[in-house]
TORSEZA-272331 format. One record per residue (C-alpha): residue number from 1; z, y, x. Coordinates in steps of 0.1 Angstrom, whole numbers. Layout:
<atoms>
num->NUM, zz->Z, yy->Y, xx->X
...
</atoms>
This chain:
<atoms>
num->1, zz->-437, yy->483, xx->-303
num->2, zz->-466, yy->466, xx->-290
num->3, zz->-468, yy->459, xx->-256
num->4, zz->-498, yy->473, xx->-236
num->5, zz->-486, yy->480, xx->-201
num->6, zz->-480, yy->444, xx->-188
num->7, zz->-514, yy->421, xx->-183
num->8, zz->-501, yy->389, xx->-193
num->9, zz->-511, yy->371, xx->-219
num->10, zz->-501, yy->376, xx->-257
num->11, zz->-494, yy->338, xx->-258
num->12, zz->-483, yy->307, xx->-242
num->13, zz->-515, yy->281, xx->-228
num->14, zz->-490, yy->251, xx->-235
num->15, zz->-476, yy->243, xx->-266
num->16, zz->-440, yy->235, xx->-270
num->17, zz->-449, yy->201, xx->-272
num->18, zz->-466, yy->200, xx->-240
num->19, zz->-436, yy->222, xx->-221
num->20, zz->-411, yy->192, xx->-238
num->21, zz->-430, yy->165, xx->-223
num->22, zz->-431, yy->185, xx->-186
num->23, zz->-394, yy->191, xx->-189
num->24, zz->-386, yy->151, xx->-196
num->25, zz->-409, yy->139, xx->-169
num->26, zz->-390, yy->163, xx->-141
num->27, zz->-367, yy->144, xx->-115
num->28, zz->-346, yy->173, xx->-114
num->29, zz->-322, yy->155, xx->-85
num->30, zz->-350, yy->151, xx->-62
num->31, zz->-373, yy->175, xx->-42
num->32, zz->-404, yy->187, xx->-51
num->33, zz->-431, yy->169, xx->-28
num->34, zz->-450, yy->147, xx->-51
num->35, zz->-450, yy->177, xx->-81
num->36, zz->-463, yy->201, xx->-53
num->37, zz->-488, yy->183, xx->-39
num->38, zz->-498, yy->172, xx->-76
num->39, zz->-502, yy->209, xx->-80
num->40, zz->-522, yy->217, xx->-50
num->41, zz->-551, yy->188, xx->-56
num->42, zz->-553, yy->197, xx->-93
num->43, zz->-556, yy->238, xx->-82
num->44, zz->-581, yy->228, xx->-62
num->45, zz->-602, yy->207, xx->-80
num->46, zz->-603, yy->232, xx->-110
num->47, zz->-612, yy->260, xx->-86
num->48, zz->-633, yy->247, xx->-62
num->49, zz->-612, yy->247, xx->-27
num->50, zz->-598, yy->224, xx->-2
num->51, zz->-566, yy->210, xx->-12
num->52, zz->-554, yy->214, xx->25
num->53, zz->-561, yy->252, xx->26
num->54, zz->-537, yy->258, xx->-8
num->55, zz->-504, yy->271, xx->-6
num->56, zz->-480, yy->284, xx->-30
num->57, zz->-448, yy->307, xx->-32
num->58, zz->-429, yy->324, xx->-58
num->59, zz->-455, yy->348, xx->-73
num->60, zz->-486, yy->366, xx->-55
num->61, zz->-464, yy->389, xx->-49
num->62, zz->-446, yy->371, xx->-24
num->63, zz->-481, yy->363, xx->-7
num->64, zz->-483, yy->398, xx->-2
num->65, zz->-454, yy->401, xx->16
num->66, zz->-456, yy->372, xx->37
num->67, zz->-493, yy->386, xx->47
num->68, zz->-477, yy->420, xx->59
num->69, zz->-449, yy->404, xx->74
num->70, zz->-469, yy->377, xx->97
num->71, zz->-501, yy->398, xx->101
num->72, zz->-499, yy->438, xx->96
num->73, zz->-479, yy->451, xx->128
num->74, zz->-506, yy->467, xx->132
num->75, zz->-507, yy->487, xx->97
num->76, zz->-520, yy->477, xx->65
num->77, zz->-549, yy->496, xx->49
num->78, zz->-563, yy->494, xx->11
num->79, zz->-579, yy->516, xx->-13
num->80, zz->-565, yy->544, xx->-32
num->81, zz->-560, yy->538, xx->-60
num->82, zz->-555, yy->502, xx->-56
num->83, zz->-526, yy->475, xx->-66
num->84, zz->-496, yy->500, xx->-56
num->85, zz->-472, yy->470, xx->-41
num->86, zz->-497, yy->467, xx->-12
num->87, zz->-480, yy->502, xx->-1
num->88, zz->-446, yy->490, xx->-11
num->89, zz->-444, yy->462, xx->9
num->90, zz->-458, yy->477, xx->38
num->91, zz->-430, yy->503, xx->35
num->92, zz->-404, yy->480, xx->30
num->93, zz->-414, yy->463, xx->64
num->94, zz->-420, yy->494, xx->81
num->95, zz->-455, yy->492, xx->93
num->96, zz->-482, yy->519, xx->91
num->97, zz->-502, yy->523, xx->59
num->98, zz->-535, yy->538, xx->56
num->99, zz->-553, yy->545, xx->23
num->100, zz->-590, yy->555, xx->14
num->101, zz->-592, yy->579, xx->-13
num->102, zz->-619, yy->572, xx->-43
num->103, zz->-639, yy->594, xx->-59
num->104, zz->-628, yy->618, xx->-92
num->105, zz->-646, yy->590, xx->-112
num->106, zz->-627, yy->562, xx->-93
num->107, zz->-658, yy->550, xx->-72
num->108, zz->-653, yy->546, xx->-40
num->109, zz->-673, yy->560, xx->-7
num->110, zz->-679, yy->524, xx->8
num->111, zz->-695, yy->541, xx->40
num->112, zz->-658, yy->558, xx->44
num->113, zz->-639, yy->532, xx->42
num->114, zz->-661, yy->511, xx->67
num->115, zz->-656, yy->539, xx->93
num->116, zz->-618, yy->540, xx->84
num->117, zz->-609, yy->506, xx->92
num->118, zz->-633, yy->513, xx->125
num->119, zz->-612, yy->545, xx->131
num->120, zz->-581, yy->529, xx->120
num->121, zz->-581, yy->492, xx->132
num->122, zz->-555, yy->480, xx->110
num->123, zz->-545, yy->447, xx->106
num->124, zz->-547, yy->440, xx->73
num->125, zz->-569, yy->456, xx->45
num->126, zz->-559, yy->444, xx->8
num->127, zz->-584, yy->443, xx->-18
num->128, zz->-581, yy->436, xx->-55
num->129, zz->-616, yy->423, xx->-68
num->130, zz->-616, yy->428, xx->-99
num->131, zz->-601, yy->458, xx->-88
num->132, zz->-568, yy->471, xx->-101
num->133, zz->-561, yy->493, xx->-118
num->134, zz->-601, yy->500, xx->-132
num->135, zz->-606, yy->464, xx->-138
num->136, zz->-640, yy->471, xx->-116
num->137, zz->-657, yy->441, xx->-100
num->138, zz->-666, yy->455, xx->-66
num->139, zz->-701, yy->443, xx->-54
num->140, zz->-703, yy->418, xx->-31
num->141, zz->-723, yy->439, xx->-4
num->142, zz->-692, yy->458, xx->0
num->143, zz->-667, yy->426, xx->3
num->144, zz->-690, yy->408, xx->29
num->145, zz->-689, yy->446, xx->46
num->146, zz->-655, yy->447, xx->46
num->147, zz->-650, yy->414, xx->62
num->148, zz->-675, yy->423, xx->90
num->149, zz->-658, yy->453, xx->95
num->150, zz->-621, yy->438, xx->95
num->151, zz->-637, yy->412, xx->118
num->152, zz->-650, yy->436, xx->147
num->153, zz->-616, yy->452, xx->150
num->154, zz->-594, yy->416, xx->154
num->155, zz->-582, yy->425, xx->116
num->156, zz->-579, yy->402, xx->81
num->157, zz->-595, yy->407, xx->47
num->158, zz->-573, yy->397, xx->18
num->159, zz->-593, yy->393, xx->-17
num->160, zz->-564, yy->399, xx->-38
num->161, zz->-580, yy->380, xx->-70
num->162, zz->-553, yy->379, xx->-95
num->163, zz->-575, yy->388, xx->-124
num->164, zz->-611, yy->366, xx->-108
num->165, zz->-609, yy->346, xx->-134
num->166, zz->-623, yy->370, xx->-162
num->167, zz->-652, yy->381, xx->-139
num->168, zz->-683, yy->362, xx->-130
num->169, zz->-686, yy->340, xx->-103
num->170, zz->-693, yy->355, xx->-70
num->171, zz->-698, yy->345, xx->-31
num->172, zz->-665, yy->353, xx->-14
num->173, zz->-668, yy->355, xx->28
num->174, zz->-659, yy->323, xx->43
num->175, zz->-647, yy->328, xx->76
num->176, zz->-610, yy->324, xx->92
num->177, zz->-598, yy->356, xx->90
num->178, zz->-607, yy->360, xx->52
num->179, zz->-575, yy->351, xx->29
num->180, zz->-578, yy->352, xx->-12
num->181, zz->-543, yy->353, xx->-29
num->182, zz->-543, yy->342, xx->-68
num->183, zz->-522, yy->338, xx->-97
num->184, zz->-512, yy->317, xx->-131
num->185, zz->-499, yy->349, xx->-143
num->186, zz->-533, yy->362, xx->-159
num->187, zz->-558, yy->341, xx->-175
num->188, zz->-536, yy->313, xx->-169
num->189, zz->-508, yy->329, xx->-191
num->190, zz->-477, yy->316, xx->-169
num->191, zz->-466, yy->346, xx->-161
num->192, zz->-430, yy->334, xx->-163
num->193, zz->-430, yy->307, xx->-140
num->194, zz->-443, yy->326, xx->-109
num->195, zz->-469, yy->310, xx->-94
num->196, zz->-488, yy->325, xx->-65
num->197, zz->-515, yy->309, xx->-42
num->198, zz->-529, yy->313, xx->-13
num->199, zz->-562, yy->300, xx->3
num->200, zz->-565, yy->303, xx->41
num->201, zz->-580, yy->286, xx->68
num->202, zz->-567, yy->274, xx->104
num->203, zz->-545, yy->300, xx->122
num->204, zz->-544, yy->320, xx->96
num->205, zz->-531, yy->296, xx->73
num->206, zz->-506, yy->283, xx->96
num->207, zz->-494, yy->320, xx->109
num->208, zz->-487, yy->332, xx->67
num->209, zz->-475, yy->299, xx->59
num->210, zz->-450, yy->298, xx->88
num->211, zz->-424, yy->314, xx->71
num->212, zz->-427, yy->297, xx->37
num->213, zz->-398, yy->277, xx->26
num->214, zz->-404, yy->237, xx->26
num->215, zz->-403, yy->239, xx->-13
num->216, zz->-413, yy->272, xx->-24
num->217, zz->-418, yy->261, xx->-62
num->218, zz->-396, yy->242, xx->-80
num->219, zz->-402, yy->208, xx->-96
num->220, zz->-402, yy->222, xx->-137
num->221, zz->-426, yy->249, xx->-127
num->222, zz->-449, yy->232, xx->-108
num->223, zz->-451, yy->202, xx->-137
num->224, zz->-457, yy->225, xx->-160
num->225, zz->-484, yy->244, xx->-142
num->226, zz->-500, yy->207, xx->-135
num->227, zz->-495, yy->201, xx->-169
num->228, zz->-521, yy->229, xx->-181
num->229, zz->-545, yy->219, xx->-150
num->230, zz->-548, yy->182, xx->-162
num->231, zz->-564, yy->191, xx->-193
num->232, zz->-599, yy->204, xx->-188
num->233, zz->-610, yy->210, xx->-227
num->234, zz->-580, yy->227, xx->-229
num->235, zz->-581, yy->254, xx->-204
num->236, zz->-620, yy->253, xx->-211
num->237, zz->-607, yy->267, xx->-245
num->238, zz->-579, yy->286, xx->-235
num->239, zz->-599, yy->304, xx->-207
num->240, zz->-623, yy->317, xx->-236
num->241, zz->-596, yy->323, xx->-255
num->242, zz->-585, yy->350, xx->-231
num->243, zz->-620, yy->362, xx->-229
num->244, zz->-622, yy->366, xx->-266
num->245, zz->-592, yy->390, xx->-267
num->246, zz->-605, yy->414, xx->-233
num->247, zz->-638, yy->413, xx->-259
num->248, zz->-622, yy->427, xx->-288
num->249, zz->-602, yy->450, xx->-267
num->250, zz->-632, yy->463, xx->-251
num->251, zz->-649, yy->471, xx->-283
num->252, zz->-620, yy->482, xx->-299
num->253, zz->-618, yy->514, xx->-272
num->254, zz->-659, yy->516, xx->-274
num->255, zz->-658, yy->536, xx->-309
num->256, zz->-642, yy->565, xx->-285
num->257, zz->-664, yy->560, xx->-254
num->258, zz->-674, yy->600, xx->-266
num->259, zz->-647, yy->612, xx->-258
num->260, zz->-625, yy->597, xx->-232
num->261, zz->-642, yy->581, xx->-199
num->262, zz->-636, yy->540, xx->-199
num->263, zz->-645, yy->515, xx->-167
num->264, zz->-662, yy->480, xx->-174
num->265, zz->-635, yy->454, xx->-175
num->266, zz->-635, yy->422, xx->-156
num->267, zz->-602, yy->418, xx->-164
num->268, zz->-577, yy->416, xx->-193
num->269, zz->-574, yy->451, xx->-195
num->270, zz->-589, yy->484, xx->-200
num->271, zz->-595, yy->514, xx->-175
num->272, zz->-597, yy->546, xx->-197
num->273, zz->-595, yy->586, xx->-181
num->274, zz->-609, yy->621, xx->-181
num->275, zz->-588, yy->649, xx->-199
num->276, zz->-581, yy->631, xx->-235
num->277, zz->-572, yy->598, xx->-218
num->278, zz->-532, yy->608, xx->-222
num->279, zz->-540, yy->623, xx->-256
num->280, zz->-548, yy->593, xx->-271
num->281, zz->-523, yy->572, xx->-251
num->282, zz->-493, yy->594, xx->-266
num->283, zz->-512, yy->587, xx->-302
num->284, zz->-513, yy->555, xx->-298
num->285, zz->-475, yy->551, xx->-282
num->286, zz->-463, yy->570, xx->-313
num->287, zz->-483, yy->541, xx->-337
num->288, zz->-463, yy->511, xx->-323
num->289, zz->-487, yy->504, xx->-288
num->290, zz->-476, yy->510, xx->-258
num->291, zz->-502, yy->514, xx->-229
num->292, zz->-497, yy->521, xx->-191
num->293, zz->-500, yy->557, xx->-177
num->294, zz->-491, yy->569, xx->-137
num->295, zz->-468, yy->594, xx->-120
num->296, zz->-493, yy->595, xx->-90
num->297, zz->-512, yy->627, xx->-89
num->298, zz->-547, yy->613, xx->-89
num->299, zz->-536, yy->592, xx->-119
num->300, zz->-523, yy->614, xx->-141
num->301, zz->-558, yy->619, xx->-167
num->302, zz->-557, yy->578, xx->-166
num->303, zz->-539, yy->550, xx->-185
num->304, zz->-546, yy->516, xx->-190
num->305, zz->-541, yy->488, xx->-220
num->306, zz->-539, yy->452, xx->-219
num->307, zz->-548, yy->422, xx->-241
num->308, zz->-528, yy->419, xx->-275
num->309, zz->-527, yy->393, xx->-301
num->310, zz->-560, yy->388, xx->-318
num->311, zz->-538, yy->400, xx->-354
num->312, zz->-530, yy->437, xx->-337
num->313, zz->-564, yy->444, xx->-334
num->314, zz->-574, yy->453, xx->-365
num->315, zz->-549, yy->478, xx->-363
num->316, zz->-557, yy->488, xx->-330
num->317, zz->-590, yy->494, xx->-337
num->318, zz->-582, yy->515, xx->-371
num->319, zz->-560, yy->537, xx->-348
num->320, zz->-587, yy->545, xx->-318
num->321, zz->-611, yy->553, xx->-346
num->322, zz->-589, yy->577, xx->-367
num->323, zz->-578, yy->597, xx->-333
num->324, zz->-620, yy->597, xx->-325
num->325, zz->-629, yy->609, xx->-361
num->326, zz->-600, yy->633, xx->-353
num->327, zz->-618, yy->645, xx->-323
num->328, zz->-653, yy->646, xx->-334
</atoms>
């Protein structure tokens, strides 16, 4: 069975050499400092931040958390549909959550969700951009909107950007009670070691970062994530590496755009829905490829697919077209 449901990448950025040479240069008897704050300057250098406003943890994931659990007593809001931990979390630390409902296409009102948080006043309101699960970039208009808006009722905006790295660049709101969580886990393709980041500035960054431990990463993950930072050429190449395969998985879905409903990806999957979407996910389940589908109600015509290796497609491809032909 090929795996379609997960979003990580089909291989590993570092070769085995590479991960031989991180594991021999790790002082496994002594704590992490130098390795993290190797990993911070080289993070920040690749991507454009302030070394000093970088923080890591154990997965975005943990961000998340940590964001609810510092800043949302007074509820959390997001979208709906929307990365579906930002409700878990909230639940699990027992503050409100509010959701704004999208469209039947998967659009969103942005006028509604302005007066919500005005109506609402949470805390915090979480945003994926690219937006999971439609893989969506959200204009900036509506980002800048939502920070003003989270701003006149004393809230924070977190730009949950795990998958920013397939999408063009774009201005993100610069202001103190803006946070942006990212990942390795996507373009990066470390899933495995768990590497979340943070960027924050002055109260905020101390009040979420008040909690984190004194070494949240240790010293093997952190070389190796420094380890694929150092070399530029190479994650130039791996980064359109990763491109190339959301490419051919885009067109490989196209040859059925006639029949099932599909959202432009900016990330490394695909959005597909309407009233054949689980027909042809339940075809191609039964072939050996294994997508994502929902048990949520305003999910259930929807299922996405994630990057394979660039020797399934050809297969892929053949399979999408037959069901189409099948259809016509």
């Amino acid at each position: 069975m090929i795996s379609m449901d997960r979003n990580t990448s089909p291989k590993s950025p570092l070769s085995k050499e590479q991960i031989l040479e991180a594991v021999n240069s790790t002082d496994i008897e002594l704590y992490p400092e130098e390795e993290l704050g190797r990993f911070k300057e080289l993070y920040a250098k690749q991507n454009g931040f302030s070394a000093e406003n970088i923080e890591v943890a154990n997965g975005s994931d943990e961000w998340l958390q940590k964001i609810i659990m510092t800043l949302g007593k007074n509820g959390v809001m997001s979208l709906n549909p929307d990365f579906f931990m930002y409700q878990i979390y909230t639940n699990q630390i027992g503050f409100r959550y509010y959701s704004v409902p999208s469209r039947e296409d998967f659009s969103y009102d942005y006028d509604l969700t302005i007066s919500e948080i005005k109506n609402k006043k949470p805390s915090v309101f979480f945003i994926s951009n690219p937006h999971n699960p439609t893989g969506v970039l959200l204009p900036s208009h509506f980002i800048n909107e939502l920070a003003d808006a989270m701003k006149s009722v004393g809230g924070y905006l977190v730009i949950d950007e795990a998958y920013g790295e397939f999408a063009l660049d774009r201005p993100v709101p610069e202001d103190e009670h803006i946070i942006i969580v990212r990942t390795m886990s996507k373009v990066y393709g470390l899933a495995g070691l768990r590497i979340g980041i943070v960027i924050a500035k002055g109260k905020t960054y101390d009040a979420i970062t008040r909690i984190n431990h004194p070494y949240p990463l240790n010293s093997l993950t952190l070389n190796l994530g420094s380890e694929l930072l150092s070399h530029d050429k190479q994650l130039d190449e791996w980064f359109d590496y990763q491109k190339q395969l959301q490419q051919s998985l885009v067109d490989a879905f196209e040859t059925v755009r006639r029949h099932i409903k599909i959202k432009p990806s900016h990330t490394n999957f695909v959005f597909t829905y309407g009233d054949k979407a689980r027909e042809l996910y339940e075809y191609l389940y039964k072939n050996g490829y294994r997508g994502r589908v929902y048990d949520e109600e305003n999910l259930r015509n929807a299922a996405r697919y994630s990057i394979i290796d660039e020797d399934e497609y050809p297969k892929l491809k053949e399979l999408i077209t037959e069901w189409g032909k099948s259809h016509d």
